[in-house]
C-alpha positions as CSV (number, residue, x, y, z in Angstrom):
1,X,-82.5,-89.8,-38.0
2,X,-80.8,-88.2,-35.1
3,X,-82.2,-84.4,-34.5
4,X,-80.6,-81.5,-32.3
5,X,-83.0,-78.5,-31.7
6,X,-80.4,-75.6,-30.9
7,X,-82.2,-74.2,-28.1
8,X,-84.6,-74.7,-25.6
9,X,-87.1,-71.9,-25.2
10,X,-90.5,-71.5,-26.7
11,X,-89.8,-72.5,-30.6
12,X,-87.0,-75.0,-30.0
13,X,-90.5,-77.0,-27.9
14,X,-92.8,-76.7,-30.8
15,X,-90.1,-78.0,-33.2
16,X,-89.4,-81.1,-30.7
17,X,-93.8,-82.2,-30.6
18,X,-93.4,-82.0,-34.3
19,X,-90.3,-84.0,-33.9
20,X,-92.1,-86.3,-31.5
21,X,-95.4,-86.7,-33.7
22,X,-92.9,-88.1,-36.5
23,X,-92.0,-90.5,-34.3
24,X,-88.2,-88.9,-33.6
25,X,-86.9,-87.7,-30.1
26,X,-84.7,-85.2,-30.2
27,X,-81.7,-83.7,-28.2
28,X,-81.7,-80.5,-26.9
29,X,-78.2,-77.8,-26.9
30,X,-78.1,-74.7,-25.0
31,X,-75.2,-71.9,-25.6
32,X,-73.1,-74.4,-23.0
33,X,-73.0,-77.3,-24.7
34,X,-71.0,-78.7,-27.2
35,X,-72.6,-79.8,-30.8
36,X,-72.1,-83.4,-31.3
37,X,-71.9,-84.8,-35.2
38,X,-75.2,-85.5,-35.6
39,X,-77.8,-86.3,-38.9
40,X,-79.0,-82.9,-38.4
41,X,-79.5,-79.7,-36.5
42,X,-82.7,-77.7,-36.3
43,X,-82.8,-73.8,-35.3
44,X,-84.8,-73.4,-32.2
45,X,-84.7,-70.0,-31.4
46,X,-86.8,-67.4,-32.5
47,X,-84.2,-64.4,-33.0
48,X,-82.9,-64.4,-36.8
49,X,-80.0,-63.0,-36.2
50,X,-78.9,-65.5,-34.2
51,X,-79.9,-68.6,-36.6
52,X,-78.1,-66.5,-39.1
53,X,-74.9,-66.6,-37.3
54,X,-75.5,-70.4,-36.3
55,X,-75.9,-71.3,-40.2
56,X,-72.9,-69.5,-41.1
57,X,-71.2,-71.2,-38.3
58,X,-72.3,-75.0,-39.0
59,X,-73.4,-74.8,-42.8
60,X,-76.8,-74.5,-44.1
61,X,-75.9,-78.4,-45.5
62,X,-76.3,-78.9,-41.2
63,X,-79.7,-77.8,-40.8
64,X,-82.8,-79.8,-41.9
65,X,-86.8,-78.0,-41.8
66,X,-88.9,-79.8,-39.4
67,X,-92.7,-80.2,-39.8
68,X,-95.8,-81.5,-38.1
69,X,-97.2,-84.3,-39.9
70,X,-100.9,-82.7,-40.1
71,X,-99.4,-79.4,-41.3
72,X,-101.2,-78.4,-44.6
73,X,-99.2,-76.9,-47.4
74,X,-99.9,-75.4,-50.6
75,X,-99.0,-78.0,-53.9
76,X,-96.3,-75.6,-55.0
77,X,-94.6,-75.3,-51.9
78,X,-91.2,-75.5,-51.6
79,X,-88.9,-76.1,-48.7
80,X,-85.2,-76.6,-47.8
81,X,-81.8,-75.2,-49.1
């Protein structure tokens, strides 16, 4: 699976070592570059407003959660659109 982390600050690192501890390297964008058709985009920056903007911009359908394999979660969790 091919992953962009929009971003590059603080959060857009964490998501990339959980990225990395699955065994997936990802790409990174910045506000300069251009997004690519890719498998799927990851929001990594930390200002809501922003990733709000970016979903309505790209589609929700775009964007894909991103855990770290040791990450412990209740049973009746739920995650993703």
């Amino acid at each position: 699976m091919k992953i962009v982390i929009l971003g590059n600050g603080g959060h857009a690192q964490v998501l990339a070592e959980c990225c990395r501890a699955q065994g997936i390297e990802p790409e990174f964008l910045t506000n300069n570059d251009d997004v690519p058709d890719v498998t799927a985009l990851v929001l990594g920056m930390a200002d809501n407003a922003v990733r709000k903007r970016l979903i309505e911009l790209f589609g929700a359908e775009k964007f894909t959660p991103v855990f770290h394999p040791s990450a412990i979660t209740a049973r009746d969790m739920a995650c993703g659109n």
